[in-house]
N, C-alpha and C positions, 0 to 999 in steps of 0.2 A: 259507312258505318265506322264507328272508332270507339275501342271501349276506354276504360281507364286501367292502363297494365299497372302501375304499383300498388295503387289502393283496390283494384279489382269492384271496387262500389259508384260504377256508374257505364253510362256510353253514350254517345250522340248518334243520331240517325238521320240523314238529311238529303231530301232531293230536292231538285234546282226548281221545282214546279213549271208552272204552264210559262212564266216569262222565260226559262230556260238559260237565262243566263249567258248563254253562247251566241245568242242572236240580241241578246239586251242592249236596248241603247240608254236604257235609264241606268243601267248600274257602269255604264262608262265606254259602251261598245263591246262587240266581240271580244267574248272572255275576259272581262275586266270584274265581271263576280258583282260586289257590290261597293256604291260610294259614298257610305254611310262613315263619313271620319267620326264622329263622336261616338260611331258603339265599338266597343274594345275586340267585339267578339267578328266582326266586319273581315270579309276579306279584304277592306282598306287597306285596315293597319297591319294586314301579312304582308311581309317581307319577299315570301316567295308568291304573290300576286302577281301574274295571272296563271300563274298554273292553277292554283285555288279557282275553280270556274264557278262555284256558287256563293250565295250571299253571305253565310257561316262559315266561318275560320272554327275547323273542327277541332285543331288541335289546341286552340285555344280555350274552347267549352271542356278538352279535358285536364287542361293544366286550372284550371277553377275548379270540377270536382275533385280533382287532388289535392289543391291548395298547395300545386307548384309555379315556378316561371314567374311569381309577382301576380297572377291572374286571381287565387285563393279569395283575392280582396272584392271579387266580385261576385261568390258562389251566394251568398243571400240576396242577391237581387240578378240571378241569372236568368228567371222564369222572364222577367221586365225586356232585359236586354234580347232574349229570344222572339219574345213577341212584337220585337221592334224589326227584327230583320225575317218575321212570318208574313207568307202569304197569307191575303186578306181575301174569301173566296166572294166579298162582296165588290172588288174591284171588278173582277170579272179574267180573262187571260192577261190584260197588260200590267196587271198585280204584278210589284216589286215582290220578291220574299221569297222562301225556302218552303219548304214542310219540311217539319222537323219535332222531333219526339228526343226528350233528354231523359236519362233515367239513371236509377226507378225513380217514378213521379216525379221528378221535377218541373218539368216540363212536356206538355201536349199541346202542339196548336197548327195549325197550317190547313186541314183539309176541310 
């Protein structure tokens, strides 16, 4: 969980779901989170990867409901970019993806 401390109008909530991320070999091996380069919100393109062990770079989801860090520019098309890095509960366990809840309402999807 992470809220957004300046603007206080939002939070992320996200668990590594049933692929777990720590045993993943699709997100890159053991603790490598996810390797998704084209979505911004990716623990790719975190810096401090692999400590981030899940698919969502949280601190990223909240510099987009702040519209700090350069991220701001993604906050209309955040719901899109979450649902890119959600579990799909029709893969079945070896589903890529998170569950994760973005708020308020922005975002529901993963379970």
């Amino acid at each position: 969980y992470r809220n957004a401390k300046d603007t206080k109008n939002g939070y992320v909530l996200t668990s590594v779901g049933p692929d777990t991320d720590l045993l993943s070999e699709i997100g890159g091996g053991p603790g490598k989170g996810s390797d998704n380069a084209a979505n911004p919100f990716s623990t790719f393109n975190d810096s401090n990867n692999p400590s981030r062990l899940g698919d969502v770079n949280e601190r990223a989801v909240i510099h987009a409901i702040e519209g700090t860090g350069g991220l701001g520019i993604f906050r209309d098309n955040l719901a899109n970019y979450m649902a890119d890095l959600s579990y799909d509960p029709t893969n079945g366990t070896l589903s890529e993806g998170d569950i994760i809840r973005v708020g308020p309402g922005i975002f529901t999807h993963g379970d």
